[in-house]
C-alpha positions as CSV (number, residue, x, y, z in Angstrom):
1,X,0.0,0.0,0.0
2,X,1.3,3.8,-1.0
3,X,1.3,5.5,2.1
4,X,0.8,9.3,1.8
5,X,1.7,11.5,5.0
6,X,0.1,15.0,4.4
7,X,0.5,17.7,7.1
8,X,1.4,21.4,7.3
9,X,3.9,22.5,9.0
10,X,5.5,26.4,10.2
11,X,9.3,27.5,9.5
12,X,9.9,25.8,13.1
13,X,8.5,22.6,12.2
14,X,5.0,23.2,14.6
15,X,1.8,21.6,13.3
16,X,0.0,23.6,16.1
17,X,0.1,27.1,17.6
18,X,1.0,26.5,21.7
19,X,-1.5,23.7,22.7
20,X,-4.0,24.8,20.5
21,X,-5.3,21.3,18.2
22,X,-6.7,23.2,15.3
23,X,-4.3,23.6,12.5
24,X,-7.2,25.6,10.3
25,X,-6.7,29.0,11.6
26,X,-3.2,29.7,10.7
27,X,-2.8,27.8,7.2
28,X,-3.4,29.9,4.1
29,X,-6.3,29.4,2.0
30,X,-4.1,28.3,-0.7
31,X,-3.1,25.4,1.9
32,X,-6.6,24.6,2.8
33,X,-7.8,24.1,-0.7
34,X,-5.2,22.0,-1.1
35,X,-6.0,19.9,1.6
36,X,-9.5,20.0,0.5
37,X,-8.8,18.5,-2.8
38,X,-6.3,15.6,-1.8
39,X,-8.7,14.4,0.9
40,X,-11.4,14.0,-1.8
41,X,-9.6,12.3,-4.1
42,X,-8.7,10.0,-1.5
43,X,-10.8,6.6,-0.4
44,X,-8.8,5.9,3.1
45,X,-7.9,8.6,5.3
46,X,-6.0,7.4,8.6
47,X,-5.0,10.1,11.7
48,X,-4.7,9.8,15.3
49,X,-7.0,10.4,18.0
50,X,-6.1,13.9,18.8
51,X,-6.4,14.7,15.5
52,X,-9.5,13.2,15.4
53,X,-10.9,15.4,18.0
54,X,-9.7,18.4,16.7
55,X,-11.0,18.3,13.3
56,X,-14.2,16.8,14.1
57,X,-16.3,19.6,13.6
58,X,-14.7,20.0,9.9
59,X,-14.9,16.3,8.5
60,X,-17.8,15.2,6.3
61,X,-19.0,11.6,6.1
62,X,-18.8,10.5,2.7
63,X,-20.0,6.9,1.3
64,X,-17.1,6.8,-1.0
65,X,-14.0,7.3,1.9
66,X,-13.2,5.7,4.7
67,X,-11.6,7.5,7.6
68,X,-9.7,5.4,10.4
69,X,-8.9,7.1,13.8
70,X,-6.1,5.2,16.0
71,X,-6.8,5.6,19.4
72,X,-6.1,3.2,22.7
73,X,-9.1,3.6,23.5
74,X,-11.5,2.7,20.2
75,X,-14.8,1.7,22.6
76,X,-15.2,5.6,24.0
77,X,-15.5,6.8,20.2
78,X,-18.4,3.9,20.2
79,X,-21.4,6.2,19.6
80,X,-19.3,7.7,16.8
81,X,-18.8,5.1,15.2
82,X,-20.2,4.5,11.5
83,X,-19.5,1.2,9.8
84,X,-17.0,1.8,6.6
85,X,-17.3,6.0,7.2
86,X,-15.6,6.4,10.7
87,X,-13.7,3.9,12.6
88,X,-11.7,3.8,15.5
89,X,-9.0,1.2,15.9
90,X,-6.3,-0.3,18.5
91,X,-4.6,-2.0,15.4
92,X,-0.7,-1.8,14.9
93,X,-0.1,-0.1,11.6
94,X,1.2,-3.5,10.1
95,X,-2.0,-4.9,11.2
96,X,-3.9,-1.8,9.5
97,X,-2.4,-2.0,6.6
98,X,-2.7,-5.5,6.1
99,X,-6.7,-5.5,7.1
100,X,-6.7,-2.6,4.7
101,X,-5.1,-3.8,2.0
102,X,-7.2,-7.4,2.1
103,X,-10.4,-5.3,1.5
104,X,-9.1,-3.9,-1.6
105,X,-7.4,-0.7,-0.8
106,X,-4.0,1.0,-2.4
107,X,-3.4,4.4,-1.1
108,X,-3.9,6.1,2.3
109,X,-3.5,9.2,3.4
110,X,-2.1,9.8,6.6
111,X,-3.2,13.1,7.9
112,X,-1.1,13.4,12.1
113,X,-0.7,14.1,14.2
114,X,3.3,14.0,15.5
115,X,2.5,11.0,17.3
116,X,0.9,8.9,14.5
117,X,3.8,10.6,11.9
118,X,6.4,9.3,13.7
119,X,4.9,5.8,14.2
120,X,4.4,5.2,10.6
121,X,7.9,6.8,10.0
122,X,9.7,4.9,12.3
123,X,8.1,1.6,11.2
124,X,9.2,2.4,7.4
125,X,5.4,2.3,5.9
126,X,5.2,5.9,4.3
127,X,6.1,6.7,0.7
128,X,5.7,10.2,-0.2
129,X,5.4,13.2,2.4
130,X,3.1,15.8,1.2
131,X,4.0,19.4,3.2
132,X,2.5,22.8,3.2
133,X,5.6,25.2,4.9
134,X,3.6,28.3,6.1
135,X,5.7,31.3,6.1
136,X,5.2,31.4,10.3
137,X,7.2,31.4,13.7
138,X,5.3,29.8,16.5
139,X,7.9,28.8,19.2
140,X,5.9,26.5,20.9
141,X,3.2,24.1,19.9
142,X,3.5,20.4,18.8
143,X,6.0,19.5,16.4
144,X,5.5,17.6,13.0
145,X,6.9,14.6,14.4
146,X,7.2,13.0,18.3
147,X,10.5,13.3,20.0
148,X,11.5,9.7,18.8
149,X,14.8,8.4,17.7
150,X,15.1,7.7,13.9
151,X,16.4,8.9,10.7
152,X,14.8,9.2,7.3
153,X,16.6,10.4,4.1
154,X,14.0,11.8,1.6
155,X,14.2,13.3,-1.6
156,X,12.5,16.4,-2.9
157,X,10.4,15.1,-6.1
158,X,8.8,18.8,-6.7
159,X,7.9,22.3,-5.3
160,X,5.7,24.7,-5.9
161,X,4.9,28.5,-4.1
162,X,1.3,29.0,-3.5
163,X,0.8,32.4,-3.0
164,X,2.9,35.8,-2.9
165,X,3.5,35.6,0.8
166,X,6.0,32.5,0.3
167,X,3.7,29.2,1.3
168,X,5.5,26.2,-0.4
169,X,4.1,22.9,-0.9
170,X,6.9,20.4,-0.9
171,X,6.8,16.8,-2.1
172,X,9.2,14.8,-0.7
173,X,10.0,10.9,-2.2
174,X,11.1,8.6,1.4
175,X,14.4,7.3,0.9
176,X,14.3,3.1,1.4
């Protein structure tokens, strides 16, 4: 299965503001259609439980895409729950990614936060990293990726400026 990590990111590598969960209000419009249009091209959309709960109030059930939450705790998301539109899983990624790929599936899109990232990362599983760098400075906030000990060589494959104030969108090819 192509693995597809997708996230945006500030000049200091922060995928938040402070605490805050919401990555929304500080990426550019030009980031958020982006966004837009690769999650609805996609079928299988996979992101961690804190992501989860931050972007619940933006994600739209659709017949055609199935969106995986990985959580420890899959039976408090139970009322949540919608058979092939929204589940929430204790699985390993092998394990995912095996189930997944047994019910047909090719391509995921793996969409955070730090904790899932580096998971999948560390493991080896992800292909391609999609990255929006927003022409910002937080400080503080959660990173891109967990404090966790590996190394990954990538490989730039293209780039492109999205608007006048300097946001890039970066493709980057995983080394293996």
């Amino acid at each position: 299965m192509k693995i597809i990590l997708v996230a945006a990111s500030s000049l200091d590598g922060k995928i938040t503001r402070s605490e805050e969960a919401d990555v929304s209000p500080w990426t550019s419009p030009e980031d958020k259609k982006l966004f837009s249009s690769l999650l609805a091209k996609s079928n299988l959309i996979v992101m961690g439980r804190k992501t989860y709960e931050a972007a619940r109030p933006h994600i739209k059930l659709d017949s055609n895409t199935l969106r995986i939450i990985l959580t420890r705790n899959p039976e408090k998301f139970s009322d949540e729950s919608v058979p092939g539109k929204l589940e929430f899983m204790r699985e390993s990624p092998a394990e995912l990614i095996v189930r997944l790929e047994k019910k047909g599936y090719t391509e995921m899109l793996l969409v955070g936060g730090s904790e899932i990232n580096s998971l999948f990362l560390k493991l080896g599983l992800v292909d391609k990293i999609y990255l929006t760098l927003e022409p910002l400075i937080f400080g503080t906030g959660k990173s891109l990726f967990s404090e966790n000990q590996f190394e990954m060589r990538l490989q730039l494959a293209s780039s492109q400026k999205l608007n006048e104030r300097g946001t890039l969108y970066l493709v980057y090819k995983i080394l293996k």
